[in-house]
C-alpha positions as protocol buffer text, in pm:
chain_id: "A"
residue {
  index: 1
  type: UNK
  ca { x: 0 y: 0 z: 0 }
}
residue {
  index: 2
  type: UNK
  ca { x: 106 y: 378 z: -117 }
}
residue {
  index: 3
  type: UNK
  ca { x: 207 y: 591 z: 194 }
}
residue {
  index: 4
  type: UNK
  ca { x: -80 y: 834 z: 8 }
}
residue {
  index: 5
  type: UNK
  ca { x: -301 y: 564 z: 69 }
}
residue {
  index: 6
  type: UNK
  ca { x: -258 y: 429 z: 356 }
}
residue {
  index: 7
  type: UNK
  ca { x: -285 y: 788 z: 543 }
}
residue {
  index: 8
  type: UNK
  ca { x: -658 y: 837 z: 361 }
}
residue {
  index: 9
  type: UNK
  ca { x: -686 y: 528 z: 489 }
}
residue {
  index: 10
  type: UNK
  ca { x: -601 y: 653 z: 837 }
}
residue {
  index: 11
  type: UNK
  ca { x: -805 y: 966 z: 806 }
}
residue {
  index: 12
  type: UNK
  ca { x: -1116 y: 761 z: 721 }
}
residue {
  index: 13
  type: UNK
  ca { x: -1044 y: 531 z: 1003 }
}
residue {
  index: 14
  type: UNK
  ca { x: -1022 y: 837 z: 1255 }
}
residue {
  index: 15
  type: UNK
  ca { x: -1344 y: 1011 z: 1108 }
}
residue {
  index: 16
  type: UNK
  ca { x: -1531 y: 704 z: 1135 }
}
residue {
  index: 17
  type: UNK
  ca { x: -1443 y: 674 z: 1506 }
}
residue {
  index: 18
  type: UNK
  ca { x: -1472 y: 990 z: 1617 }
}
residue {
  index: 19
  type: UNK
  ca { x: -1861 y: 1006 z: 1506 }
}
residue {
  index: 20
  type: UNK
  ca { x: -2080 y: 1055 z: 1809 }
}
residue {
  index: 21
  type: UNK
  ca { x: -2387 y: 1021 z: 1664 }
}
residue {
  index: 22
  type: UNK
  ca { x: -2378 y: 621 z: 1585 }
}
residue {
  index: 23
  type: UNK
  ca { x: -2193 y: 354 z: 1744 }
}
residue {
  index: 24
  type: UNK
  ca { x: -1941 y: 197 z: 1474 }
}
residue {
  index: 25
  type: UNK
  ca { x: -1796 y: -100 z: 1535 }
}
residue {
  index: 26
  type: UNK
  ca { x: -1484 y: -81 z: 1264 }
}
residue {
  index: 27
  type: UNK
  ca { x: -1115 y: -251 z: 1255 }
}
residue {
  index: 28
  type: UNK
  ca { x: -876 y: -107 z: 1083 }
}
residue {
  index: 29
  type: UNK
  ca { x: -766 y: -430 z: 910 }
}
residue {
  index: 30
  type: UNK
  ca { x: -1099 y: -429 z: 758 }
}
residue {
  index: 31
  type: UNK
  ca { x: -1137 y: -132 z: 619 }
}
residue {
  index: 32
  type: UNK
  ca { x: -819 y: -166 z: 474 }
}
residue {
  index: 33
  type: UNK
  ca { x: -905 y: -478 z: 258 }
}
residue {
  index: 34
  type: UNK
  ca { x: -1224 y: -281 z: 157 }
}
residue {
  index: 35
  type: UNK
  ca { x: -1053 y: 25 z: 35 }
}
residue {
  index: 36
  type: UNK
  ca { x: -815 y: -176 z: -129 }
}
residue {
  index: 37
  type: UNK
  ca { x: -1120 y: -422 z: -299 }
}
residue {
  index: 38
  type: UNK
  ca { x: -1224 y: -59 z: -402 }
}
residue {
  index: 39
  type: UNK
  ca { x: -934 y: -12 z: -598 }
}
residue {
  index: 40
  type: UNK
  ca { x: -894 y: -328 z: -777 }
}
residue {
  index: 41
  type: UNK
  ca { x: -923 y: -361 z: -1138 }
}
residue {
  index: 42
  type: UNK
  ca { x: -1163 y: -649 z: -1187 }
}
């Protein structure tokens, strides 16, 4: 994974954690293999 990538990936991660409004229960392993599913060229 791209430095570039793997800090939006960090960004993302701390966004989606920091949102009071909903509970989110999120590892960061796991939205890493989704970002990167997002990515791939079928």
């Amino acid at each position: 994974m791209t430095p570039k990538l793997e800090h939006l990936v960090d960004l993302i991660f701390k966004k989606l954690k920091t949102n009071n409004n909903k509970k989110i229960f999120l590892e960061k392993e796991n939205l890493n293999k989704f970002i990167l599913s997002l990515f791939k060229e079928n």
